[in-house]
Structures are given as structure tokens and as C-alpha cells.
N, C-alpha and C positions, 0 to 999 in steps of 0.2 A: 613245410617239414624241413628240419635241420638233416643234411646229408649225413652218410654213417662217417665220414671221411673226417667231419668236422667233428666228432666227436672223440678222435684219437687224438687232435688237436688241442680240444678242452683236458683231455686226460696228462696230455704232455704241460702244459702248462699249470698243472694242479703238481704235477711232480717236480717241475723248478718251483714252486714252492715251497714244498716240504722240504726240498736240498738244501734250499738258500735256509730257510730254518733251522733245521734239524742239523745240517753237517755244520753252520760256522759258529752252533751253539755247542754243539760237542768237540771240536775243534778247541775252539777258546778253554774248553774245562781240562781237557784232554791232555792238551799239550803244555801248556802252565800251570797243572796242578800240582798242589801242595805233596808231600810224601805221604802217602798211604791215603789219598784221596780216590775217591771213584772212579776207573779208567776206562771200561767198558762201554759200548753204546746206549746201551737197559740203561746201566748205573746214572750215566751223567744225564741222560732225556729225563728219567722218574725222577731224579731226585732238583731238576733245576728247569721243571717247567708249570710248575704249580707255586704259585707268590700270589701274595693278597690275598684279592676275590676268591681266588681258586681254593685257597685255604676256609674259606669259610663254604665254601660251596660243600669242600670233602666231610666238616662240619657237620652240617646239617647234614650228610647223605649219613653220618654214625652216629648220631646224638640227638637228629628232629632239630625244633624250631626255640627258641628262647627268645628273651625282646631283644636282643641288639642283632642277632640271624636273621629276623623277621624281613629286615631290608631287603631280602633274597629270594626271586618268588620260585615257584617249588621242582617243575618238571625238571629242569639241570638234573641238581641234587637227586630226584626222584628216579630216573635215568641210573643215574650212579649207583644208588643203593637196588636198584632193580638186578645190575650187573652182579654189584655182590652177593647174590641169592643162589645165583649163577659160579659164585668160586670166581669172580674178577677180583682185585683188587683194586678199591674205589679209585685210587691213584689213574690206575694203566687204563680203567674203564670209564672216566672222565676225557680222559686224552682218547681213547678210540670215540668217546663220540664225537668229540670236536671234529677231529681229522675225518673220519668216517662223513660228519654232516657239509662239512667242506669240498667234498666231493660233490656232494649236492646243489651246495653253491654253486660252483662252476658249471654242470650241469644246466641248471633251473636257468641262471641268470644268463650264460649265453644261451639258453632256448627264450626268452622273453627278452633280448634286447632281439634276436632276429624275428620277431614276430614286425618290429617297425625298419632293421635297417640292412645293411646286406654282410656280407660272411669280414669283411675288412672291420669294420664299425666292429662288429659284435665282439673279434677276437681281442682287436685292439680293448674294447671297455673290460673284457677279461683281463688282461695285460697291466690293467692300471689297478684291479679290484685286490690281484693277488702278491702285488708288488708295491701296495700302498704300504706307507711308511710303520702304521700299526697294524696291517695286515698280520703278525704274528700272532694276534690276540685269537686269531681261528684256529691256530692250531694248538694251544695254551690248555689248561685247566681254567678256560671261563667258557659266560654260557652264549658269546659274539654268535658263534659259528652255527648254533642252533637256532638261537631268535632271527639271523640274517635268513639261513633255509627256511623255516617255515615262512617269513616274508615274503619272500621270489615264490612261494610255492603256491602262497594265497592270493597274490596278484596273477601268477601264472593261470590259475582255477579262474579266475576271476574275468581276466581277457581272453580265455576259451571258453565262459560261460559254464563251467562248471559250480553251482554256486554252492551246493553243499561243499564239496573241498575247499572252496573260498573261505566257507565260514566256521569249518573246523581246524583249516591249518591254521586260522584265525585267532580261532580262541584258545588252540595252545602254543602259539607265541604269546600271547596274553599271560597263558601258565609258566611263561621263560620268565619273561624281561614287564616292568608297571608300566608300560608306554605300548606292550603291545594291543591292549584293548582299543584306543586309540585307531587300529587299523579300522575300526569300524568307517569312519569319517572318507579316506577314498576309496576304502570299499563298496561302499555306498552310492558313492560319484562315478563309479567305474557301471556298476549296476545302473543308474539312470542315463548315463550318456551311451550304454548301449540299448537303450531302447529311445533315443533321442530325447530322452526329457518326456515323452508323454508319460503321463503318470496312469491314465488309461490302461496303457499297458504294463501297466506291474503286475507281474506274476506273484505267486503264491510263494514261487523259489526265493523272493528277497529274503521272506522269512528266515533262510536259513544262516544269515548273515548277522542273526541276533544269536550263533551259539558266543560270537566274539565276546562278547562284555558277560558272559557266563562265568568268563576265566576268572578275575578278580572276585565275584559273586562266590565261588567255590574257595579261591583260598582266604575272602574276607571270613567265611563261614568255619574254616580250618582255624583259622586264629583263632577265633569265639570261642573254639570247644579247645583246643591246648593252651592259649596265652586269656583266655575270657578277654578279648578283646581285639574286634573284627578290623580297628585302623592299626592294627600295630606297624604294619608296615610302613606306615606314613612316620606312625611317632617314632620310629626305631632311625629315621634321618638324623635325628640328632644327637646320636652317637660321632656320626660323621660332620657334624656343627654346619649343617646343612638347614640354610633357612630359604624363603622366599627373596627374591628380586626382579627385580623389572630387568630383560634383559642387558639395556645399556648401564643400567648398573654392575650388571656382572662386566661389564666389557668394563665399564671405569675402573672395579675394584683392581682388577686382572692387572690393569696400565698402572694401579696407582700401587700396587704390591711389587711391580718391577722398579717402580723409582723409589721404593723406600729401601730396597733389599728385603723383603720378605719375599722369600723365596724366587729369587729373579729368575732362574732357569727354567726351574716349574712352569712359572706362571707365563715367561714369553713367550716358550714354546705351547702354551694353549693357546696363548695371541696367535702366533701364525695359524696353526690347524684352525681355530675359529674364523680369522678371516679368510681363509681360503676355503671353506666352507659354505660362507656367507657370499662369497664371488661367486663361487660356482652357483649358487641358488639363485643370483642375478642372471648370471648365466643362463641359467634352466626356463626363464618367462619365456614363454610361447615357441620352446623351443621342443618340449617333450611333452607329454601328455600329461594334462590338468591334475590326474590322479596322482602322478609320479613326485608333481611340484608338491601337492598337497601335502603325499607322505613326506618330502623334505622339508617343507615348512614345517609340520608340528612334531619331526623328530628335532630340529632344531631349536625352536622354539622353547620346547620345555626346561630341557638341560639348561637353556643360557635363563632361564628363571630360578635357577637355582643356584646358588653361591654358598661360600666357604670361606671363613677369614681368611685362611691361609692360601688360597685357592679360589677367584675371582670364575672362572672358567673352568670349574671342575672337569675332571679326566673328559676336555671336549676331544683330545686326537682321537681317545677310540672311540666316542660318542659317535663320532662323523660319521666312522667306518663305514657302519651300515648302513651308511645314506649311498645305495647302490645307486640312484638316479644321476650322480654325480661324474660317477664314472664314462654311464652314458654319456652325457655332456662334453668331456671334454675328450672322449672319441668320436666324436662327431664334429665339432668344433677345432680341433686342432690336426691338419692335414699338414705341416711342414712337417718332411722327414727328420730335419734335423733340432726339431724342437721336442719331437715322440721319441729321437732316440735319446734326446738330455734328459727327458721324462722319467723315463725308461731307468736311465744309471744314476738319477739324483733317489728317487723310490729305492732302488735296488739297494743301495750305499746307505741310506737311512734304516731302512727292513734291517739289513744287515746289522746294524748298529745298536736300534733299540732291540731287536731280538737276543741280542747277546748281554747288556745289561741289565735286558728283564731278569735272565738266565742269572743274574747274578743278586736278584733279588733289590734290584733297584726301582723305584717307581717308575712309568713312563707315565700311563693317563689313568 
């Protein structure tokens, strides 16, 4: 059981979050704003924390599904426009859930790193999760913050044996994010290696671990009957000119779009978040539990199979994000104080950074 003590700790640290976000985004707008620009806290949060994704997200939450939306799978959106039934405004009611599920984060994930290590390990893998460099993506208008909760939620269910919540927070992260069905694979491994591999003893409860691939099945089904066409989500990739690759091709194109100048900044800083991703999963052999590898080999995986002219490494910084097992890792693995505290201020200095030109409607990942 995690102490109550340590949970005022998880809370504190969920709040230098939001500050480091929220104040040096409203800051930046705030105080070098143009004349008769937004100056308020409401004004400059709503109107400069919703870019890209997020705009298509408020999309569908007022408009439904078309082919090039389709890419988006539904709960977020759905979420949103639930709020506005309610008199939210899709805007503020996408941003409370982020923030709202973010708590949950924090929550979930330092209760399932202390289930293997002790109250140091845990806070520290807190520490690195909510000061990762695109950790602002959870508090944004996207759907990071909810597909990361339901994750820790379904692994949490899953290493207490819980296996219906396993297999429901399952299948709707499947309803978030096309990668969350996927959880089925160390859901499954998580399930057999607590009953040591005898297969003798499976229970009846695995079954509840097929509501996961339910999710895709519901909104293939949705498409059928709005778009008459159950892959649209697949073909809607290539609006995004988003085709198939072998991952070291993505890693080629990535290097060889940095030496052409097509798009050099882009594409190096996906090189770094990619290889540092890729360490840390070297990192992670036989160092964490089988499951945890697993889920970070095939969140990995897939992303780097898919490539973009323009973009070798599509949006991998906040792809990584949710590779929570990572975090693990290298709070475990990294015990010089004065390498956790450069940790510490190179994360914090970067958050800072891309947080404030997201805010400005500039790409990051």
C-alpha cells in the first residue's frame, strides 16, 4: 500500500507541472503581447493551448467524423462533446480532461512503479514523467493524458488481478489512441506469467481481456454506417502522406532529410527523442518486467514503421511520451545525485521551452 503521506507528494508534483506550464505560457503571452491582445489568465490558457491535433479533436467533438477526421479515434472528441451537453465549452472541456486525467497519471503510475520499487525509485520515475521534455502534451487539447491513464490503469488492474478493469480500461484506450488495442499482447503476458505459464490454469476471467480489440471493432463499425467505410481510419493516413516503412528506414529518411535541409530542425530533433528512446529500451532488457518491455517495444515499433516525406520520424518526441516504462528505467538506473539533478534542469529548461512555442502555435511532435 502507498502511504497517505506519499500521496501529498504525488499531488505536489502534479502542481510544478501545471506551473511550469501554465505560468511560463501565460507569461510569454502576457507580457509581450501585441496591443489589445488577450491579457487575462482564461484568455491567454483558451486561446493558445489548442494547435493542431487539438483542433481537429474540437472538430469532430462539433461536426462528427468526415474522411480526413477519421484519423482520430472517438472517446477524446466524444468526451468533449459529452461536456457540451453539459453547457462546457468544447475548448475548456477538453483542457479539464487532460488536466483532470493527468492527475490520474500521477496517481496510477506512482502506485504501479511502487508495487516493484521503494518510495525513492517511484517519486524520482514521477519526476522525470512530468518534466519530460513533451510532457506538456498532457496538459494540451490532445488525447496523451487520457490514452497514457487508461494505460497505467489497465496494467495497474492487471498486476492486482483485476482482470475485468484490465480489460475495460483496455478497450477504451483502444477508443482513444489506434495502438491502444495492441494492449491486448502484454496484457496477455501479464495474465499468463501470473499464473506461471501453466495454461491448466486459466481462468475463465482471461476472457475479459477480449473486451480490448472490441474498441477498433465498434469504431470500424461507426465508420461503416457514417463514412460507408469500416478502414477509413487507415486510408485517412494519407492526408498526412503517411505511408509504410521498415523502421530503419524511417531512421534513414529522418538522417538523410537533416543533410538535405528538408526540414533540419524537425527532423534532428525527432533523431534525438528517437534515439533516446531506443537506449532507454536497451536499457529496459531484463531490467523491468517482460510486460512493460513488451508494451515499449510495440509502442515503439509501430510509429517508427511509419514515415513522411517531410518527416522521417513522425511526431516521435511525443510518441515516446507514453512509453511510461522508461521513466522507470532510468530511475532506477541512474543514482548520481548530480546527474538527476542535470536531469532534472535539462527536462525542466526544455518543458519550458517547447511549452511556450507550442503556445505559439509552432510544431513540436
Amino acid at each position: 500500500m502507498v502511504a497517505k503521506a506519499a500521496y501529498k507528494t504525488v499531488l505536489f508534483i502534479y502542481g510544478v507541472h501545471q506551473a511550469v506550464v501554465f505560468l511560463v505560457v501565460y507569461l510569454s503571452h502576457a507580457l509581450f503581447a501585441f496591443p489589445g491582445a488577450p491579457r487575462t489568465f482564461y484568455e491567454v490558457v483558451a486561446n493558445n493551448m489548442a494547435h493542431w491535433d487539438g483542433r481537429w479533436y474540437l472538430y469532430i467533438a462539433e461536426a462528427g467524423y468526415d474522411v480526413k477526421s477519421a484519423a482520430f479515434f472517438p472517446l477524446y472528441p466524444a468526451m468533449i462533446r459529452l461536456l457540451k451537453g453539459f453547457a462546457v465549452d468544447p475548448l475548456i472541456g477538453g483542457l479539464l480532461i487532460s488536466n483532470l486525467f493527468l492527475i490520474v497519471i500521477c496517481l496510477m503510475f506512482y502506485r504501479l512503479v511502487s508495487l516493484d520499487y521503494d518510495e525513492q525509485v517511484s517519486t524520482r520515475a514521477l519526476w522525470y514523467l512530468v518534466l519530460f521534455p513533451t510532457s506538456f502534451y498532457f496538459s494540451v487539447l490532445y488525447s496523451e493524458s487520457l490514452f497514457l491513464a487508461l494505460v497505467l490503469l489497465a496494467f495497474y488492474a492487471a498486476r492486482t488481478k483485476r482482470w475485468f478493469w484490465a480489460g475495460l480500461c483496455g478497450m477504451m484506450a483502444g477508443l482513444t489512441r489506434n495502438l491502444g488495442v495492441l494492449l491486448l499482447i502484454p496484457l496477455a503476458y501479464e495474465y499468463l506469467e501470473n499464473i506461471n505459464f501453466q495454461l491448466r490454469q486459466v481462468k475463465p476471467n482471461i476472457l475479459w481481456l477480449c473486451l480490448i480489440p472490441v474498441a477498433p471493432a465498434v469504431f470500424m463499425a461507426y465508420l461503416w454506417r457514417v463514412l460507408g467505410n469500416p478502414l477509413a481510419f487507415l486510408d485517412a493516413q494519407k492526408f498526412w502522406y503517411r505511408t509504410f516503412a521498415f523502421p530503419w528506414q524511417s531512421f534513414y529518411h529522418a538522417c538523410d532529410n537533416v543533410v538535405k535541409g528538408v526540414q533540419p530542425g524537425r527532423n534532428f530533433l525527432d533523431l534525438i527523442f528517437t534515439v533516446i528512446g531506443v537506449l532507454l529500451i536497451i536499457l529496459a532488457v531484463r531490467k523491468i518486467r517482460f510486460s512493460y518491455l513488451l508494451y515499449m517495444l510495440i509502442w515503439a515499433a509501430v510509429p517508427l514503421s511509419s514515415t513522411a516525406p517531410h518527416a522521417g520520424l513522425y511526431s516521435m518526441p511525443r510518441l515516446i511520451l507514453v512509453l511510461f516504462p522508461m521513466y522507470i528505467v532510468m530511475a532506477d538506473r541512474v543514482k548520481n545525485r548530480n546527474l538527476i539533478s542535470f536531469i532534472y534542469v535539462l527536462f525542466t529548461g526544455t518543458l519550458i521551452y517547447f511549452s511556450v512555442i507550442f503556445s505559439y502555435s509552432c510544431w513540436v511532435a
